[in-house]
C-alpha positions in Angstrom: 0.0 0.0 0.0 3.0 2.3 1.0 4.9 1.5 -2.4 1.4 2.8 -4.3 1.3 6.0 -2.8 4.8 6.9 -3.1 4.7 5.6 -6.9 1.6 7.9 -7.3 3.4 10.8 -5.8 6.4 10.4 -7.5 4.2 10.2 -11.0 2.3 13.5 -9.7 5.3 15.0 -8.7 7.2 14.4 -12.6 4.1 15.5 -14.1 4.0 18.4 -12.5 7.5 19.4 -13.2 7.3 18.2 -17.1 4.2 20.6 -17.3 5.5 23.0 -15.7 8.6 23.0 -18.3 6.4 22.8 -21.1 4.8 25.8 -19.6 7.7 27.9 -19.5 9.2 26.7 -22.8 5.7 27.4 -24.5 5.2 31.0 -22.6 8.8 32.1 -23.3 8.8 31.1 -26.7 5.6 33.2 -27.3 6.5 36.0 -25.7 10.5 36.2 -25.3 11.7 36.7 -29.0 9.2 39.0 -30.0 9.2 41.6 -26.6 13.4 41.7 -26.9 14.8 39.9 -29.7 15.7 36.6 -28.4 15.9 33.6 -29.3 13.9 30.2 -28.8 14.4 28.0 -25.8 14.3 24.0 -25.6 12.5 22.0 -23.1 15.6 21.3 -21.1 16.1 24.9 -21.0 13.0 25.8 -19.5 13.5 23.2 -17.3 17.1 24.8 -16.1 14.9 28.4 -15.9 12.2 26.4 -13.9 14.9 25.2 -11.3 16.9 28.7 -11.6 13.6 30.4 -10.5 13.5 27.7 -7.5 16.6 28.8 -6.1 16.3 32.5 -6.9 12.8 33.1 -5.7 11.9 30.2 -3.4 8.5 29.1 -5.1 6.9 26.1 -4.8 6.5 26.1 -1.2 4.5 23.3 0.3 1.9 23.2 2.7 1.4 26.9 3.0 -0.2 28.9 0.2 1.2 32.2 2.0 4.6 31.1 1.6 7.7 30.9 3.9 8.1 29.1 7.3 5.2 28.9 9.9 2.5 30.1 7.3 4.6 33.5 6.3 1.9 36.1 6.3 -0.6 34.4 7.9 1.2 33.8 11.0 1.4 37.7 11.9 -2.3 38.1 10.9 -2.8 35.9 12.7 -0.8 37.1 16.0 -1.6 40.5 15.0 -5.7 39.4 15.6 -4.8 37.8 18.7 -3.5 41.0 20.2 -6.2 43.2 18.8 -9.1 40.8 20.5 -7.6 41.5 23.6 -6.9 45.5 23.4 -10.0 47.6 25.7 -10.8 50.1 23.4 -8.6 52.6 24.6 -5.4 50.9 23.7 -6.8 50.0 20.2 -7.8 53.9 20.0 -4.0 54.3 21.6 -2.7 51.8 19.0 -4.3 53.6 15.7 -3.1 56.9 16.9 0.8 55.7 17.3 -0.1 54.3 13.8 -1.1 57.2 12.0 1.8 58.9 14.1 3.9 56.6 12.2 2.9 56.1 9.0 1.3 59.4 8.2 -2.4 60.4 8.6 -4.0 58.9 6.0 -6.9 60.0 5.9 -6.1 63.5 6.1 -4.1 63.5 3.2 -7.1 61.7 1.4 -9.3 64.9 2.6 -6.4 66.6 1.1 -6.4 65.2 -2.1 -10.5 65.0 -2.6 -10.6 68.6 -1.9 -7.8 69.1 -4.1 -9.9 67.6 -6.9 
């Protein structure tokens, strides 16, 4: 049972990476040579661009969609909800104001720019 599930993996995992090199060889040919001149790619090349993207960017990421380690994104919206549910609201009113002290008054500058128009 063990040896079917890994077999299926693998055969998911190889048919992911071949479409996925078909898909960069097909998108680069269509698009590469006519936006800057150059020329056509083979399959083995995209698949060299496919794993050159891997290093340089990190994609592919399992388990999280968000990306990076203990759910990326979601782990300080997560945290950051956490901490809000259990502000009174005179420390989240304390909180916005340090915030717009920070990062400029947004809204203001909206007014600003409305009246402005």
């Amino acid at each position: 049972m063990v040896k079917f599930w890994f077999a299926k993996g693998f055969v998911f995992i190889l048919a992911f990476v071949l479409l996925g090199g078909f898909v960069v060889m097909s998108l680069w040919n269509w698009l590469i040579p006519d936006i800057f001149g150059l020329g056509v790619i083979t399959f083995a090349q995209a698949l060299g661009l496919l794993i050159l993207s891997k290093i340089l960017f990190g994609g592919f990421r399992g388990g999280h969609w968000s990306g990076g380690h203990w759910g990326g994104a979601q782990f300080w919206k997560h945290r950051m909800a956490e901490r809000w549910d259990k502000m009174n609201p005179e420390e989240r009113n304390e909180f916005k104001q340090r915030m717009r002290n920070r990062w400029g008054k947004w809204e203001e500058r909206r007014e600003e720019k409305e009246a402005e128009e």
